[in-house]
KEVOZA-857001 format. One record per residue (C-alpha): residue in one letter; residue number from 1; x, y, z. Coordinates in steps of 0.2 Angstrom, whole numbers, always signed. Example, Ala and Ser with C-alpha at 12.3 -4.5 7.8 and 13.67 -1.06 7.14 Angstrom:
! residues 2
+------+-----+-------+-------+-------+
: rest :  nr :     x :     y :     z :
+------+-----+-------+-------+-------+
:    A :   1 :   +62 :   -22 :   +39 :
:    S :   2 :   +68 :    -5 :   +36 :
+------+-----+-------+-------+-------+
! end
This chain:
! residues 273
+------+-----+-------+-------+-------+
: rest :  nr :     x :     y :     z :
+------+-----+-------+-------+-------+
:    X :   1 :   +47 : -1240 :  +336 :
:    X :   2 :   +62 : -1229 :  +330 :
:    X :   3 :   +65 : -1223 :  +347 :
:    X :   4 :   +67 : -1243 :  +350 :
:    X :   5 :   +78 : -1245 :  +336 :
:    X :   6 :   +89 : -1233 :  +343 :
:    X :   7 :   +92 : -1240 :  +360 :
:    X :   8 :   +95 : -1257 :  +354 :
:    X :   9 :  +110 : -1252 :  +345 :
:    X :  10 :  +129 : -1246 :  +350 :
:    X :  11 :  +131 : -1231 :  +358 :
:    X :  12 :  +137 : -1223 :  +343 :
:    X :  13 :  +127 : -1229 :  +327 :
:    X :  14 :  +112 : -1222 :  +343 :
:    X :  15 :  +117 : -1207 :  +342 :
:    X :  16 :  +118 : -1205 :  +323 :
:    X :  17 :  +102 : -1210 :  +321 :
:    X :  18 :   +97 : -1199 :  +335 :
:    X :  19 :  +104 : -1185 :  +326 :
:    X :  20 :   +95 : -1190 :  +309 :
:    X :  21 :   +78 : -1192 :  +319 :
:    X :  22 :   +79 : -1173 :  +328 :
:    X :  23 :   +85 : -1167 :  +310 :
:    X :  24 :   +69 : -1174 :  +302 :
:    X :  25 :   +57 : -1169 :  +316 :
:    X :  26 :   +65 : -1150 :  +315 :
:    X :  27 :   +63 : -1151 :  +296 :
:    X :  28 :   +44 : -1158 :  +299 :
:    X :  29 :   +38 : -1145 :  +312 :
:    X :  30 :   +47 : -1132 :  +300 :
:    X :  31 :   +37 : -1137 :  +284 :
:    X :  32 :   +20 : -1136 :  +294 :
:    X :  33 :   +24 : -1121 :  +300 :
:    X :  34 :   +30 : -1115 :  +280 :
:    X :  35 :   +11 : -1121 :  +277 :
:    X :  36 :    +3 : -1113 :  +292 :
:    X :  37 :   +10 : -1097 :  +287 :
:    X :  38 :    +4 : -1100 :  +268 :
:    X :  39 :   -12 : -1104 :  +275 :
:    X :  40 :   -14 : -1087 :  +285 :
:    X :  41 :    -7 : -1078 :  +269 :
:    X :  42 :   -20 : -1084 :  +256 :
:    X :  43 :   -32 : -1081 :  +271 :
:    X :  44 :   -26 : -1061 :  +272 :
:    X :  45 :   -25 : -1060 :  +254 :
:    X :  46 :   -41 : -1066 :  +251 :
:    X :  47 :   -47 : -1055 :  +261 :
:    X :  48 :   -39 : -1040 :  +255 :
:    X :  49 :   -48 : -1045 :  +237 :
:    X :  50 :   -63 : -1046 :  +245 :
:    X :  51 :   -60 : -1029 :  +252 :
:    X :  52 :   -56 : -1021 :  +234 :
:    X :  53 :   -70 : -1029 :  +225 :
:    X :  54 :   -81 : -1024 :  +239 :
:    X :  55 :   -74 : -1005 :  +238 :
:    X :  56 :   -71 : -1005 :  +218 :
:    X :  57 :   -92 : -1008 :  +216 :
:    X :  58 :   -95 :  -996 :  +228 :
:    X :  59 :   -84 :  -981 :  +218 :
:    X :  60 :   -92 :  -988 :  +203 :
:    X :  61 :  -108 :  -986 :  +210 :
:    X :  62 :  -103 :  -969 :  +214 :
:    X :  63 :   -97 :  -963 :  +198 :
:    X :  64 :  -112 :  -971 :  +189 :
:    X :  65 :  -123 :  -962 :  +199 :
:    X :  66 :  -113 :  -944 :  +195 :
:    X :  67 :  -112 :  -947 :  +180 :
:    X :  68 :  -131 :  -950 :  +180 :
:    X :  69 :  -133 :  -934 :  +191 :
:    X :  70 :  -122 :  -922 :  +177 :
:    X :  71 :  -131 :  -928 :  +161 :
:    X :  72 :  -148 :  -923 :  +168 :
:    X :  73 :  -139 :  -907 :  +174 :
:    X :  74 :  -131 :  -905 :  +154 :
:    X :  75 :  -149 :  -908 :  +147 :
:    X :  76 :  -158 :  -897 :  +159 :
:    X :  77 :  -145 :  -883 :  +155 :
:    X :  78 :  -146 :  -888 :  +135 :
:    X :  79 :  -164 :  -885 :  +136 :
:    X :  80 :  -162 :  -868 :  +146 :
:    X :  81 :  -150 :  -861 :  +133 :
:    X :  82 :  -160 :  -867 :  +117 :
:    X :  83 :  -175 :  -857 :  +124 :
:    X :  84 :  -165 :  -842 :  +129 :
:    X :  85 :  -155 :  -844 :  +110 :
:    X :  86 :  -173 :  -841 :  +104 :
:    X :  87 :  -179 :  -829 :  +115 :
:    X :  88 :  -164 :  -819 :  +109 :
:    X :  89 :  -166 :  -822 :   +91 :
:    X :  90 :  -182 :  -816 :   +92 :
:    X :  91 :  -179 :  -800 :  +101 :
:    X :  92 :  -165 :  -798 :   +89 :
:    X :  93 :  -173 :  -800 :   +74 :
:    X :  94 :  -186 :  -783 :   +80 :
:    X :  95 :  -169 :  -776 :   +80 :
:    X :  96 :  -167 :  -773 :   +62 :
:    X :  97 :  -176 :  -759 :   +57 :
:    X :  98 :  -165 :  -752 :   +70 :
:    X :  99 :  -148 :  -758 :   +63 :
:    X : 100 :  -156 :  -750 :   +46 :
:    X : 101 :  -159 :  -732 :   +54 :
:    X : 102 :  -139 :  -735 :   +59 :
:    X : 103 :  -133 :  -738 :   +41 :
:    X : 104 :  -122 :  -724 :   +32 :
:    X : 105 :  -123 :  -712 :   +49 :
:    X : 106 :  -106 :  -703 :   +51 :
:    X : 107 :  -106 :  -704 :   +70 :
:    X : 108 :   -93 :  -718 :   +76 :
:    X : 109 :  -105 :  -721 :   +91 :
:    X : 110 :  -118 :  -724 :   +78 :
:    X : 111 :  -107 :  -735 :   +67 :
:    X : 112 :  -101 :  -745 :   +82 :
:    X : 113 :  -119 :  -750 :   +86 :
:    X : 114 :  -125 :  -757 :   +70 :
:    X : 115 :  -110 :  -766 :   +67 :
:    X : 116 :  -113 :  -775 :   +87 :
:    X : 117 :  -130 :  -775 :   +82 :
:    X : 118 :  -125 :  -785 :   +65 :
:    X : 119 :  -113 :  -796 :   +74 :
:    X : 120 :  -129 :  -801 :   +86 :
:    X : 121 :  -139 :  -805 :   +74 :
:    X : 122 :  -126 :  -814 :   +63 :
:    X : 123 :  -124 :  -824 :   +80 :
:    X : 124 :  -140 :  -829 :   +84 :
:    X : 125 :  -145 :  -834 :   +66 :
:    X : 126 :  -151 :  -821 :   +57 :
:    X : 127 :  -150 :  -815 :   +39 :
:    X : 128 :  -138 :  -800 :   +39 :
:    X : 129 :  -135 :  -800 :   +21 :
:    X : 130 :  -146 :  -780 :   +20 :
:    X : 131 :  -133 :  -773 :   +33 :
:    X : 132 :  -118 :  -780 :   +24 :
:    X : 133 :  -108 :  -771 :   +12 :
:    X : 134 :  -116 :  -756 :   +14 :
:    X : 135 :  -112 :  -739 :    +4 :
:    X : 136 :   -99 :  -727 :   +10 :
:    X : 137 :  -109 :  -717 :   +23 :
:    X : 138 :  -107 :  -701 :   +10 :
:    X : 139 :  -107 :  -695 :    -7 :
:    X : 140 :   -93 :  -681 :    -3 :
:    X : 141 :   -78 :  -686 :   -12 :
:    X : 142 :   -73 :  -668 :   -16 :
:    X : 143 :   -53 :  -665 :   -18 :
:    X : 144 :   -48 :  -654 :    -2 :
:    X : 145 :   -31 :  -649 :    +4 :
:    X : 146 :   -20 :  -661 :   +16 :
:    X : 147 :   -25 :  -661 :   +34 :
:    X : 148 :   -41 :  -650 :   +26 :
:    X : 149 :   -54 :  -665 :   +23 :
:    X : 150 :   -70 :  -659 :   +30 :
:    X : 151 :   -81 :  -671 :   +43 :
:    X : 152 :   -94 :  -671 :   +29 :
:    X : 153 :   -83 :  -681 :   +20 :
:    X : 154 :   -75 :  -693 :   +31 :
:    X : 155 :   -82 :  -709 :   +36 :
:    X : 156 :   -80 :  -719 :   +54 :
:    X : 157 :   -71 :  -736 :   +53 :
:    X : 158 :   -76 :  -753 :   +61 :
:    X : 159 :   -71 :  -755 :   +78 :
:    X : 160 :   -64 :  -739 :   +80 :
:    X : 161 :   -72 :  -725 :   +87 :
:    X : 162 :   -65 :  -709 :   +82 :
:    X : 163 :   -55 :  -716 :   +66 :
:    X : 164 :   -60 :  -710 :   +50 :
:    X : 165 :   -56 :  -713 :   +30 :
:    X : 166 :   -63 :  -703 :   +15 :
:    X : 167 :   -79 :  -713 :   +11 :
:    X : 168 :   -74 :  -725 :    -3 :
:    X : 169 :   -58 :  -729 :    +8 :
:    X : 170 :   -68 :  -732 :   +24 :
:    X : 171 :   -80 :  -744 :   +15 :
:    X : 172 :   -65 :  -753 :    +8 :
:    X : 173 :   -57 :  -755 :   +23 :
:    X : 174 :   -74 :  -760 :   +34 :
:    X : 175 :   -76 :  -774 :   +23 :
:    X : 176 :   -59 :  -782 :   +24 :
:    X : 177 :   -59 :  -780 :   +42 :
:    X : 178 :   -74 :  -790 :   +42 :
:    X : 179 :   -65 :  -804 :   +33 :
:    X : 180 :   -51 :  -801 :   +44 :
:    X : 181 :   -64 :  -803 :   +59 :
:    X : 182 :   -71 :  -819 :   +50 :
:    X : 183 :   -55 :  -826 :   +49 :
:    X : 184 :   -47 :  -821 :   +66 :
:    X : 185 :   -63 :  -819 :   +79 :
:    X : 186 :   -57 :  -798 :   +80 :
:    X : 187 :   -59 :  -785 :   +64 :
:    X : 188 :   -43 :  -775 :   +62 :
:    X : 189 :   -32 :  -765 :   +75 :
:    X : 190 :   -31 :  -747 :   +69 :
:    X : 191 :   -19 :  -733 :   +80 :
:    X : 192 :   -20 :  -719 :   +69 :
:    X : 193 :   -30 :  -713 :   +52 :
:    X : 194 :   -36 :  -696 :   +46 :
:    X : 195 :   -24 :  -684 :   +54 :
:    X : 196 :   -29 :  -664 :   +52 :
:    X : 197 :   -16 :  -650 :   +48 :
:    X : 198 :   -14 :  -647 :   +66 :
:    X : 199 :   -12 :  -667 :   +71 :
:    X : 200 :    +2 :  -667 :   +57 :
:    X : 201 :   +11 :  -655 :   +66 :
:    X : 202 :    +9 :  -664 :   +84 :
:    X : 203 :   +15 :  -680 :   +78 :
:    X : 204 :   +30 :  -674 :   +67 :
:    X : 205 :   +37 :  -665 :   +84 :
:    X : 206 :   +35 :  -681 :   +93 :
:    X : 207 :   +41 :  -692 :   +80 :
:    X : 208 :   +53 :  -683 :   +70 :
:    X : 209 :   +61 :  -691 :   +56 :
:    X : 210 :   +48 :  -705 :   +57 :
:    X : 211 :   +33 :  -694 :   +53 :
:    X : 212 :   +30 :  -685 :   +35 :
:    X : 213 :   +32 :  -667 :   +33 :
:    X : 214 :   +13 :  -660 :   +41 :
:    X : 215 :    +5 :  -656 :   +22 :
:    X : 216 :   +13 :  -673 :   +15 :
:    X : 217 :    +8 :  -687 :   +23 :
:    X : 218 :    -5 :  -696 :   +16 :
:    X : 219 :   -14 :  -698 :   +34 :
:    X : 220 :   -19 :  -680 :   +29 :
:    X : 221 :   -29 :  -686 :   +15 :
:    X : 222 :   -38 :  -697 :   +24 :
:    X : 223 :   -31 :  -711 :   +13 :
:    X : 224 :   -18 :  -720 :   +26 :
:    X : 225 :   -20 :  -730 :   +41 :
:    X : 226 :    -7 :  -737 :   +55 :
:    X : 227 :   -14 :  -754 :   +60 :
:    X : 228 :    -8 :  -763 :   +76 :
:    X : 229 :   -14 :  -780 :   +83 :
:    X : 230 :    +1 :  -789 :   +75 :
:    X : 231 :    -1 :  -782 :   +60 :
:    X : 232 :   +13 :  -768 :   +66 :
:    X : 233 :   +26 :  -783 :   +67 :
:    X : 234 :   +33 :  -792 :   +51 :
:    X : 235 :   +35 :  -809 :   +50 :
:    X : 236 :   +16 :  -812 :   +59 :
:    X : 237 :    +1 :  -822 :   +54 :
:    X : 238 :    -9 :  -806 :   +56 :
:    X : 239 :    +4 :  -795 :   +45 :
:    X : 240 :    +5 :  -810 :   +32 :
:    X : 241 :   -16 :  -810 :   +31 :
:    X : 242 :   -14 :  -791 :   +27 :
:    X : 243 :    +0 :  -797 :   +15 :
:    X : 244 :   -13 :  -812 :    +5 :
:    X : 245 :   -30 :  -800 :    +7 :
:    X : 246 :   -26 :  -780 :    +7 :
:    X : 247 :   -25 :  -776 :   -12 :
:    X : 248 :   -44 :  -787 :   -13 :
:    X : 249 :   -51 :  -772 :    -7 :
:    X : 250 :   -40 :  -759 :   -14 :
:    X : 251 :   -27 :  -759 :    +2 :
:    X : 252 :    -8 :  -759 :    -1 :
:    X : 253 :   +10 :  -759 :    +8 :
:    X : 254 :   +19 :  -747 :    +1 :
:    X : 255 :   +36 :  -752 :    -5 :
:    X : 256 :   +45 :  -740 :    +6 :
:    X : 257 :   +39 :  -746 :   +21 :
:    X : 258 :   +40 :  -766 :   +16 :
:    X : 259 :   +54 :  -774 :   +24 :
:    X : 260 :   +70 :  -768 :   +18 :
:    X : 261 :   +63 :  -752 :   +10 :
:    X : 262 :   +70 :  -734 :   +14 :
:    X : 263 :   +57 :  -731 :   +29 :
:    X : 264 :   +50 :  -749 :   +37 :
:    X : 265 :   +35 :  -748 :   +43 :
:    X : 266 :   +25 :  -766 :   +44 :
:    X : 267 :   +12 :  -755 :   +54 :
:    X : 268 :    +8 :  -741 :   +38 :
:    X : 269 :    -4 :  -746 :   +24 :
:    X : 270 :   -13 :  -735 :   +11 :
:    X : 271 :   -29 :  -735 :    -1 :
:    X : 272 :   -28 :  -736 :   -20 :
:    X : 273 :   -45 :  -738 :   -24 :
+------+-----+-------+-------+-------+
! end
């Protein structure tokens, strides 16, 4: 009918409205063909969500079923330790007649033991309190000359085989570096004690100006220790917990080798009973 009304009119009002008529069927065929591609879209897109939804229960699925799969491994394996904890216990705790027999012997192998032997215990539940605190490992406090001091009379340190103190100041000293070893997970780093005559006069020719006269130095008494660990450094947490603990168990800095005295030496620390 429009194509009719078209042809009826002048040539020129015919060929406006012919224009008007391509214009709108251009703009028709372009609007189904907006729709068509809408339609595909949603199509694609639903499909893609279909896809992810499908995928997303399946990795669920998955991790559900690993997660399944690691508890019963966690349980199995928490079960299998506790028996092995008490299996250890128990065999430890027929250790302690032995860590007994261990107490008070000079021998650093022997000292090393029962304090791992302790520790053990400690760790696996035990009472320790009998090994703890024990009494110097002799009786010999006898005056001797420097660098003189008999093995009879020295004791071995914690941790440190081959280190010793006169006995009153190797006790003192095992004890804090327990407390050290409580509070830090290690007992104390030690690099040199006890020093003989004849060790006194090795370390003053290697260190010169830095190391005491050999006769002098209080390493020669058996009353001085050089500690390392962090302890040598001033300004660390280590030399600070020396700095808070030491004098509780009859430990001090001397002034001369504190920072800013005549000799520095974070490392050097003494007994005083």
């Amino acid at each position: 009918m429009a194509f009719l009304n078209i042809m009826t009119k002048s040539p020129a009002k015919a060929g406006d409205s012919a224009g008007d008529l391509s214009y709108l069927t251009d703009e028709r065929i372009h609007s189904v063909d907006l729709v068509r591609v809408d339609t595909i879209t949603a199509a694609q897109l639903s499909r893609k969500r279909a896809t992810a939804e499908k995928r997303a229960k399946s990795e669920k699925a998955k991790a559900d079923k690993a997660r399944k799969d690691l508890t019963a491994v966690i349980t199995e394996r928490k079960a299998t330790l506790e028996t092995l904890r008490k299996e250890y216990a128990s065999e430890l705790k027929e250790a302690g007649p032995l860590v007994k027999s261990l107490l008070g012997l000079t021998d650093p192998d022997a000292q090393d033991a029962q304090e791992s032997l302790t520790a053990a215990m400690e760790k696996a539940g035990q009472d320790v309190s009998a090994f703890e605190g024990a009494a110097p490992c002799s009786d010999n406090e006898g005056t001797y000359p420097n660098g003189q001091v008999p093995p009879n009379a020295l004791c071995p340190l914690i941790g440190a085989a081959g280190e010793m103190l006169r006995p009153k100041a190797a006790a003192a000293f095992n004890e804090m570096s327990k407390a050290y070893a409580r509070d830090t997970g290690s007992p104390i780093c030690i690099t040199d004690s006890y020093r003989s005559y004849a060790e006194q006069v090795i370390v003053k020719q290697q260190r010169g100006g830095w190391a005491a006269t050999p006769g002098r130095s209080n390493h020669g008494l058996g009353l001085a220790l050089d500690l390392c660990g962090g302890i040598n450094s001033f300004g660390t947490a280590a030399h600070a917990w020396m700095q808070q603990n030491a004098a509780l168990y009859g430990w001090f800095h001397p002034a001369w080798a504190q920072a800013g005295g005549s000799l520095p030496e974070p490392w050097h620390w003494e007994y005083a009973g």
